[in-house]
N, C-alpha and C positions, 0 to 999 in steps of 0.2 A: 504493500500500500504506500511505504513511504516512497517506493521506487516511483510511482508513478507520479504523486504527487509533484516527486521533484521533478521529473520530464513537463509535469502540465507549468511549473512556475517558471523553467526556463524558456519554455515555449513563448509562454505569454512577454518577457521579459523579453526575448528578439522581437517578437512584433512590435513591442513598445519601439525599439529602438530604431527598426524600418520606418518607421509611424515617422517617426523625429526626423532621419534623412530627408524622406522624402517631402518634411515642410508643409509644401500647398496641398499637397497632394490628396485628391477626393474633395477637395471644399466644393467642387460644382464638377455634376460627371458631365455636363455639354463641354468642358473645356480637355482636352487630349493632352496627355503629356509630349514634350517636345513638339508642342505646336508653333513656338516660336523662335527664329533661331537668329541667333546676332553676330557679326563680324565684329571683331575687335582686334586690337594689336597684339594677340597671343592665340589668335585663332578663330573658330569659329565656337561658338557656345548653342546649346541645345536646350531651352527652357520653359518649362513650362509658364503659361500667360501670365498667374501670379505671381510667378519668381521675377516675371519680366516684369510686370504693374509695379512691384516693391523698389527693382532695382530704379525704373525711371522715379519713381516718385522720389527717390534717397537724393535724384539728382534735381529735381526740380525745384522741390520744398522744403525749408530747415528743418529739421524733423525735430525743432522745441515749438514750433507751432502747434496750435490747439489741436487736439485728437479731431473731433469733427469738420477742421481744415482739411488735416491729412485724409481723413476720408472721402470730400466732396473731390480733392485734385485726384488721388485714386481713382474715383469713378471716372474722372474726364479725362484719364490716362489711359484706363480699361476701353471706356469708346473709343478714340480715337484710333488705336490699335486695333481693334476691332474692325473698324474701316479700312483700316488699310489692308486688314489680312482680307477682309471681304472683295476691294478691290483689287488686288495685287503690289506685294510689297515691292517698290520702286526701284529697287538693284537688282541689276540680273541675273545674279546668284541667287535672288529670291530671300536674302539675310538681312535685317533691318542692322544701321553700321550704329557707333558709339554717339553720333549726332551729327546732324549734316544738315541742309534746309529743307530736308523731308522726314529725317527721322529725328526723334527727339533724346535730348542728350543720356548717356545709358552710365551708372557707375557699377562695376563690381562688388565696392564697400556698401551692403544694404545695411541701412543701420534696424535697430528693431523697433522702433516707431511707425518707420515703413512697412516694414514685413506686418507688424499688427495692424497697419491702416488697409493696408492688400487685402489680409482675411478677413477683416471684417468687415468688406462690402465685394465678397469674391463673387463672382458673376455678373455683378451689376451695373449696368450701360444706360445710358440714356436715349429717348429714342422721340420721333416727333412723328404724327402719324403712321409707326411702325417702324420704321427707317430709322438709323445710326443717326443723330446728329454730329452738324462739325465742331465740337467741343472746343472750343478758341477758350485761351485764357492768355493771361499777361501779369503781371509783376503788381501796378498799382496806378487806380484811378483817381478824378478828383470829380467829386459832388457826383456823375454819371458816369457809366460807362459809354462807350459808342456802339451805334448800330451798325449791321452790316452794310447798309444804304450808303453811308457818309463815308467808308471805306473801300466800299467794291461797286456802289450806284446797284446793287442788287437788293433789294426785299426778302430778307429769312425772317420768317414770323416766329422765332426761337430766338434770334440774334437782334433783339432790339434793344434800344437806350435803358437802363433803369438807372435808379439811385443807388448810391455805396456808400459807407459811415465814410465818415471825416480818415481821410488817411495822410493827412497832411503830418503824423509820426512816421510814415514812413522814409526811413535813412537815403534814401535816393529821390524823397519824393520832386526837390527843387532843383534845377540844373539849368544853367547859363551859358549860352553861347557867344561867343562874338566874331561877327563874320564880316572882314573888311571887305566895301564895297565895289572894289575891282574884282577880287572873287568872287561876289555875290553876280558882278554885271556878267565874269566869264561864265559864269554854271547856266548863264540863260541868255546868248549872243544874238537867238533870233528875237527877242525882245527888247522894248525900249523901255526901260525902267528909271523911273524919277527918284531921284534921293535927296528931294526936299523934305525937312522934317513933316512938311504938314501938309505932304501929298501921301504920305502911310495911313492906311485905311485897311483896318480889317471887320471880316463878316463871318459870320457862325452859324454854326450849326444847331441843332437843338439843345444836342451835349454839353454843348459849349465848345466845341473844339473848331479849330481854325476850317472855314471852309474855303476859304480866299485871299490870301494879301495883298493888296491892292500899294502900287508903285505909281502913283498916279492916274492913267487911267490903264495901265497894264495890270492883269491878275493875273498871279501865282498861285495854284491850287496848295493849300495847306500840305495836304498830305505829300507833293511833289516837293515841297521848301524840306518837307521834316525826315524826304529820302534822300534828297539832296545833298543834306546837311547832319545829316542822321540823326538828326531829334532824338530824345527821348519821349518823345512826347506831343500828339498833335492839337495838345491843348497848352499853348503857350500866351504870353505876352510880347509886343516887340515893338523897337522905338529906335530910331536912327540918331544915333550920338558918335561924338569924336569921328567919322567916316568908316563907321562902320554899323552894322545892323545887329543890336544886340537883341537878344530874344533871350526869354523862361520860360522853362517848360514846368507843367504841373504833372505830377503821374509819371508809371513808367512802365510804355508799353504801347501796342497800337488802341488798347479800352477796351475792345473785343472781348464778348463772352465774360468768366469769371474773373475776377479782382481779387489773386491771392491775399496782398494785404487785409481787402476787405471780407474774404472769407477770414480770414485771422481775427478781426474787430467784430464780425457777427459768430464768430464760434465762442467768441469771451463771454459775448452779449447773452450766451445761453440757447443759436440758434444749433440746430442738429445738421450734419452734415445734407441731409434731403432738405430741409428747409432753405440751407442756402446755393445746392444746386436749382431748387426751382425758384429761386430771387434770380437768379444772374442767368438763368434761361427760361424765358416763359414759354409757358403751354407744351413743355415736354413731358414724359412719363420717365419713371427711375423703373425697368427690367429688367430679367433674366437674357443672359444673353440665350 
């Protein structure tokens, strides 16, 4: 009797420890192991989705941010991944890489904030009548975020203007540029641009954010001045001194979709990670993938 006994506790006591390797494993059976697989500088890696959700989020989001932060960018990591496996991941070896301007930046170091914000919202995507949406987020807004209209001249009835808490704590939130006005005149040679002080004239968008700057009776689309010049930010102030064109930008990011800062200042506030994906994206549903 005692023989068997001890066969049943080490048995059980290996499963314990497979259980542990293998981490995510089982938290949602729609998701396959080694569904996802990543190039890196030491190879190729083979991982499963929430190994993959944990590792982006370790690189996206501080991981002393509030637990239900780390959970709403989890989910908008889960979707977006998601999309892409659905469309076809963008390199031709079919390996999402370490981050490039289609894949998003990937660390090996997951810290365990991440790993616990992965499982406990594993499966979970957002979706807008049925469909993936394109889960956009950025760093940090001021008073609004922007819609996709003001950005792409398209209508996503997911991707519109809302409010965000006062984020003007956050550490990047202000930034100044100054851009003398012979660079200012070369970045834009087919145009006749005025730089008398009191022919600057700017127009907005609902957000707030620059829709226009106006050089006299020449306009520079906002969003054109703030690639130009790489903005932080297409919600700025700007005022022509000394011969050059100084501009502040408020926020940091294109305003698009979620406002990590502001999911930081609504997760304090007591909001739940679902409550502040459906603030920063209307009229979606939170799924199983």
């Amino acid at each position: 009797m005692k023989k068997y006994l001890l066969l049943f506790l080490c048995i059980t006591l290996w499963l314990g420890v497979l259980v542990g390797l293998r981490g995510f494993a089982a938290t949602e059976a729609s998701v396959p192991a080694g569904s996802v697989r990543v190039r890196t500088e030491n190879g190729i890696l083979e991982l499963e989705l929430e190994e993959y959700v944990a590792a982006l989020l370790s690189a996206a989001m501080p991981d002393n941010y509030p637990e239900e932060a780390l959970r709403a960018q989890a989910v908008i990591l889960r979707t977006q991944t998601c999309r892409m496996l659905e469309s076809g991941v963008p390199h031709e070896d079919g390996c999402f890489c370490a981050g490039c301007e289609y894949c998003f930046s990937f660390t090996t170091i997951v810290t365990t904030a991440s790993h616990n914000a992965a499982r406990a919202t594993a499966g979970e995507v957002l979706r807008y009548n049925g469909a993936l949406i394109d889960a956009r987020f950025h760093l940090s807004s001021c008073e609004y975020t922007a819609s996709a209209y003001e950005l792409t001249g398209e209508d996503i009835p997911y991707l519109v203007s809302v409010d965000t808490p006062d984020e003007s704590g956050f550490s990047a939130f202000v930034n100044t540029v100054t851009i003398p006005l012979d660079q200012l005149a070369a970045a834009f040679p087919d145009r006749t641009l005025s730089f008398e002080a009191n022919d600057l004239y700017l127009s907005y968008y609902d957000s707030g954010r620059i829709k226009n700057v106006f050089f006299g009776d020449t306009a520079v689309a906002g969003g054109t001045l703030a690639t130009a010049f790489a903005l932080k930010s297409q919600r700025f102030d700007a005022a022509i001194r000394d011969g050059a064109l100084v501009i502040t930008t408020y926020g940091y990011g294109d305003g698009l979709g979620l406002s990590q800062y502001g999911a930081y200042l609504l997760a304090q506030s007591g909001q739940t990670y679902k409550d502040i994906l459906l603030h920063y994206y209307r009229s979606v549903e939170i799924s199983e993938i």
